[in-house]
C-alpha positions as CSV (number, residue, x, y, z in Angstrom):
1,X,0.0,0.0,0.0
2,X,2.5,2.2,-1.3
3,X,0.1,5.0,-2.6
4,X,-2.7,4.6,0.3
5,X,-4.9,7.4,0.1
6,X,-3.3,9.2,-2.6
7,X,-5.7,10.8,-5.3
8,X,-3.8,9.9,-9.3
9,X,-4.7,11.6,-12.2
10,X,-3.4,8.9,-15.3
11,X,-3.8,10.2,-18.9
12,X,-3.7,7.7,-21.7
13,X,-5.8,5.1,-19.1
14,X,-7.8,3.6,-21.4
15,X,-5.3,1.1,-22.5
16,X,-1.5,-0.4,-22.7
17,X,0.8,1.1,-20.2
18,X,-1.8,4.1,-18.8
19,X,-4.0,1.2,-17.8
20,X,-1.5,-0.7,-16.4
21,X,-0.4,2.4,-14.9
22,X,-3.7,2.8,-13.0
23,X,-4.3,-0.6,-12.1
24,X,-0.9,-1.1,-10.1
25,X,-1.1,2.3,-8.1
26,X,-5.3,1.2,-7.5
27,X,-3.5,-2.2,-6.4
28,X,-1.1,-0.2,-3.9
29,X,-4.2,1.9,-2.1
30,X,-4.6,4.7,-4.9
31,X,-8.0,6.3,-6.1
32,X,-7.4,6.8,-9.6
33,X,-8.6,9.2,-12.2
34,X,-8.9,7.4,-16.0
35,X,-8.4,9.6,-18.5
36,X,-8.5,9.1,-22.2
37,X,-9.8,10.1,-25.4
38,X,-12.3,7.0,-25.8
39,X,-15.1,5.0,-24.2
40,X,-12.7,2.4,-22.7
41,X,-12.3,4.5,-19.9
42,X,-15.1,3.2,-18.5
43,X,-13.8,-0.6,-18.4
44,X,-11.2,0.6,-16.7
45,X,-12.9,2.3,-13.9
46,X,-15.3,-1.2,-13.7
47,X,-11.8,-2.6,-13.3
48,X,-10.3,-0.9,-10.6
49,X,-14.0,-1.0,-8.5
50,X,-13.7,-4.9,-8.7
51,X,-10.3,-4.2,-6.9
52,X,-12.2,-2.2,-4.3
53,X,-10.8,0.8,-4.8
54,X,-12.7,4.1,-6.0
55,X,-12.2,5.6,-9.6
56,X,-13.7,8.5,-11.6
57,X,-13.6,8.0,-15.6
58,X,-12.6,11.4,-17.2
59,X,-12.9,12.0,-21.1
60,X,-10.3,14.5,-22.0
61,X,-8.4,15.3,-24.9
62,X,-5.2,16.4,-23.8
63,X,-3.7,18.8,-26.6
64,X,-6.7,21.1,-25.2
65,X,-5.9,23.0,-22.2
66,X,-9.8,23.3,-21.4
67,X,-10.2,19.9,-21.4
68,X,-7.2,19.5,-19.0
69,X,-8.6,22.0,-16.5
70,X,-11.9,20.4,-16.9
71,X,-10.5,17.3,-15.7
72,X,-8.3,18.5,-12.5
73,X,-11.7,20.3,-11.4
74,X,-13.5,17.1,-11.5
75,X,-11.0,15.3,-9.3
76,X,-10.7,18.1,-6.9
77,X,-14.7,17.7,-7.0
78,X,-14.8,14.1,-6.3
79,X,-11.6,13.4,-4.0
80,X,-10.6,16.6,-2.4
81,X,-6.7,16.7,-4.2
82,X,-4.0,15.6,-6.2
83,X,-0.9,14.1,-5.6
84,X,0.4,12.1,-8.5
85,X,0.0,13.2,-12.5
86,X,1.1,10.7,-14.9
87,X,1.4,12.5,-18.0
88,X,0.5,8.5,-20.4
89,X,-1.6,10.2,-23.5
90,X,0.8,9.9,-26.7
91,X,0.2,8.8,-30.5
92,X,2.7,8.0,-32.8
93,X,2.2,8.1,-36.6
94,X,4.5,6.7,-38.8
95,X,5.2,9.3,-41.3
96,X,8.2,9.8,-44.1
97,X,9.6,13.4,-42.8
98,X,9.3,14.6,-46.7
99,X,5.7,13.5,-46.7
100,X,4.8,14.9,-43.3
101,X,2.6,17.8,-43.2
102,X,2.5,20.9,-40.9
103,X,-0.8,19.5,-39.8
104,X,0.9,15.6,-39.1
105,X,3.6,17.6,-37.1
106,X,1.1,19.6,-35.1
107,X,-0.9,16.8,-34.4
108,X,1.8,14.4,-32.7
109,X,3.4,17.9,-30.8
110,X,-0.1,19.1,-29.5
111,X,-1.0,15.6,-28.2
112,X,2.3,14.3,-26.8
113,X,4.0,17.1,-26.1
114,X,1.7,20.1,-25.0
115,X,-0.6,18.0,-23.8
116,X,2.1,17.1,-21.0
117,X,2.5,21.1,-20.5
118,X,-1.4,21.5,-20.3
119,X,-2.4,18.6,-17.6
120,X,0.8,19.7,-16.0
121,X,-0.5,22.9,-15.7
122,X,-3.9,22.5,-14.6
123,X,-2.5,20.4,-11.8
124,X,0.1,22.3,-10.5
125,X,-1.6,25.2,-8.7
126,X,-3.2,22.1,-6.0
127,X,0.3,20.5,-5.4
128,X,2.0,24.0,-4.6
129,X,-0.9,24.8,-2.2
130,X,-0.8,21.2,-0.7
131,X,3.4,21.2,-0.8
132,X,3.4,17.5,-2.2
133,X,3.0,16.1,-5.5
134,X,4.4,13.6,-8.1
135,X,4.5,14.3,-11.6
136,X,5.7,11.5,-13.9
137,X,6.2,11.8,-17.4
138,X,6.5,9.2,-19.7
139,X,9.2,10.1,-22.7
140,X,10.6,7.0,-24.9
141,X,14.3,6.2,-25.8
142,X,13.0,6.9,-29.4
143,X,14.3,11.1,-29.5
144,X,16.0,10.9,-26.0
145,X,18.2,8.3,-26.4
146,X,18.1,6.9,-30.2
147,X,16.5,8.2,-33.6
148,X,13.8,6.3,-35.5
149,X,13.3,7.0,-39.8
150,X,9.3,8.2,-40.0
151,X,9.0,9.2,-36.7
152,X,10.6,12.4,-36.5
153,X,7.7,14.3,-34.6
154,X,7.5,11.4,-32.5
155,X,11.2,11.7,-31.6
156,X,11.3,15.4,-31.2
157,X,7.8,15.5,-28.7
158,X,9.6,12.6,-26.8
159,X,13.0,14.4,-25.8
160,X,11.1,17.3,-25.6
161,X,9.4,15.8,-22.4
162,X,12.8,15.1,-20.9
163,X,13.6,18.8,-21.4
164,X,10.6,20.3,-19.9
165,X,11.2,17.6,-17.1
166,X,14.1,18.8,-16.1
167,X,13.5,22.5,-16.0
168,X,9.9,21.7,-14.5
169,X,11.7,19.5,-11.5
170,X,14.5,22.6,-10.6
171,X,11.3,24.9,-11.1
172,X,8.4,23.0,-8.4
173,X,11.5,21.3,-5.8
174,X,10.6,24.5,-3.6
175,X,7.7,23.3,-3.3
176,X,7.9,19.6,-2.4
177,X,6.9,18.0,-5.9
178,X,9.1,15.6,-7.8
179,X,8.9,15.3,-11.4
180,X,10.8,12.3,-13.0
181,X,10.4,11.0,-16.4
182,X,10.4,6.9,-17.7
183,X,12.1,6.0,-21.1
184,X,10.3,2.7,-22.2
185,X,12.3,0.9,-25.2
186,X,9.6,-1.6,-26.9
187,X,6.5,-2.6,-25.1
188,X,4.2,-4.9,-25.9
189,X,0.5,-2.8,-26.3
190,X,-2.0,-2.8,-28.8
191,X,-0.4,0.1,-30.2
192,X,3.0,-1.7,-31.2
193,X,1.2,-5.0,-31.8
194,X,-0.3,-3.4,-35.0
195,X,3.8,-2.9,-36.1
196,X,3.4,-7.0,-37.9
197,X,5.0,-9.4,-36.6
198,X,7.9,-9.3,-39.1
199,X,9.0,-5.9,-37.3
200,X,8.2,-7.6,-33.8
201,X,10.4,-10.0,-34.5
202,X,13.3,-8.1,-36.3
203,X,13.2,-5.2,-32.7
204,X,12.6,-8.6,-30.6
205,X,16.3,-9.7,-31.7
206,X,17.6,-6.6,-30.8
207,X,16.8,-6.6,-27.0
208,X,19.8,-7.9,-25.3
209,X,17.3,-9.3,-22.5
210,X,15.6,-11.3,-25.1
211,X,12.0,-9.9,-25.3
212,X,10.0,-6.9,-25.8
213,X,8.8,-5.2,-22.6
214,X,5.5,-5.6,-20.8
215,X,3.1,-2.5,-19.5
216,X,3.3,-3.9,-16.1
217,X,7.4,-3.4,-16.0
218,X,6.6,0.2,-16.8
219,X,4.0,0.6,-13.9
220,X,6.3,-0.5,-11.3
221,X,8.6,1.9,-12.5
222,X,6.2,4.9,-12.6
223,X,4.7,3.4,-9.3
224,X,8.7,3.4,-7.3
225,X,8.7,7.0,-9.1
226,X,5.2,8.2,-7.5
227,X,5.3,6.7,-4.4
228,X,7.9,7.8,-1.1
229,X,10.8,5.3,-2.2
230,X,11.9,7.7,-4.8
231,X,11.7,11.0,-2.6
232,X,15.1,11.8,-3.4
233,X,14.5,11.5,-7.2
234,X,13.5,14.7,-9.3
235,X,14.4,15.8,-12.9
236,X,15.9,12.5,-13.9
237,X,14.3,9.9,-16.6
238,X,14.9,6.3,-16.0
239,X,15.2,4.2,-19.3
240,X,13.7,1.0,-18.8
241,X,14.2,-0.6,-22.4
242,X,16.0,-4.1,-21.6
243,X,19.3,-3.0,-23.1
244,X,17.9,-1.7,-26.3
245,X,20.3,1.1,-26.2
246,X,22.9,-0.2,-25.5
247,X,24.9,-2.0,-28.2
């Protein structure tokens, strides 16, 4: 009960590692806010109650600020506070750089990028006034660590998070928040599943551990990063890619 009575806001909830994400800090005494752009929000939420734990399912669209705000008000509504924001919500296109539009571009920026400054924002007034919170934001090796051919938006959102982490942790340490960021390498969710096996296979050779990584191994990361164990932790991101990177 690592997170006992600690109120978590977790964009991207509906599925892969945002779910996951909500399920283990639920599992660890959490109340949990599911946030996500579709109806499997509300799965989720059915999920966590069989757990016994209380959840509220939140529709937002992340790259809007309004929608953000929106959100943090109905969690202040229902639970009283904030502690942990896990900035999840993220798309990533596959797109040729010299056939990507201005509108591909802001797309993939808005969503991944702003839409960790906007929930970010809309959160951070309650953790100053409390003098506690956890923000965790989750980046990819893919821009901070290696490049990748037709994801060049993807890439530059991604190390963009790591930037913003770090300047954001220096920024809110006054004020007793932490704010880490996780690298995952490849994890198996129904987002990479549509990659084909062929390309499953061909990045499943490159993982000196053997295997692609599962959601879960990314909650327990995010969960060490929101909980107590990791109070000395701020402004750092925490690659967790089974050796991808490092041939």
């Amino acid at each position: 009960m690592k997170l006992k009575d600690k109120v978590a806001i977790v964009t991207g909830s509906g599925q892969g590692i945002g779910r996951e994400i909500a399920l283990t800090f639920t599992r660890e005494g959490a109340k949990v806010v599911v946030s996500d752009i579709t109806e499997k929000i509300h799965e989720v939420v059915k999920e966590i109650e069989a757990l016994g734990s209380q959840a509220l399912a939140v529709k937002c669209d992340v790259s809007k600020l309004s929608d953000a705000e929106k959100m943090v008000k109905e969690t202040i509504k229902k639970f009283g506070r904030v502690d942990i924001l896990v900035n999840n919500a993220g798309i990533f296109p596959f797109k040729p750089f010299t056939e990507m539009s201005e509108a591909d571009w802001d797309k993939v920026l808005n969503v991944n990028l702003k839409g960790t400054f906007n929930c970010t924002k809309a959160v951070i007034p309650h953790m100053i006034k409390q003098k506690y919170g956890k923000i965790i934001n989750i980046s990819s090796i893919a821009g901070t660590v290696v490049g990748f051919q037709q994801l060049t938006h993807y890439c530059a959102s991604k190390a963009g998070i790591v930037g913003f982490t770090k300047a954001l942790a220096l920024e809110l340490a006054p004020y007793g928040i932490n704010v880490n960021a996780i690298a995952p390498g490849p994890i198996e969710t129904p987002g990479t599943q549509a990659l084909g096996k062929e390309i499953y296979e061909q990045i499943k050779k490159a993982i000196p551990i053997g295997r692609w990584g599962k959601p879960s191994e990314i909650a327990n990361v995010a969960l060490f990063l929101a909980s107590e164990d990791s109070s000395l932790i701020t402004g750092q991101c925490i690659v967790a890619d089974g050796g991808y990177t490092l041939p």
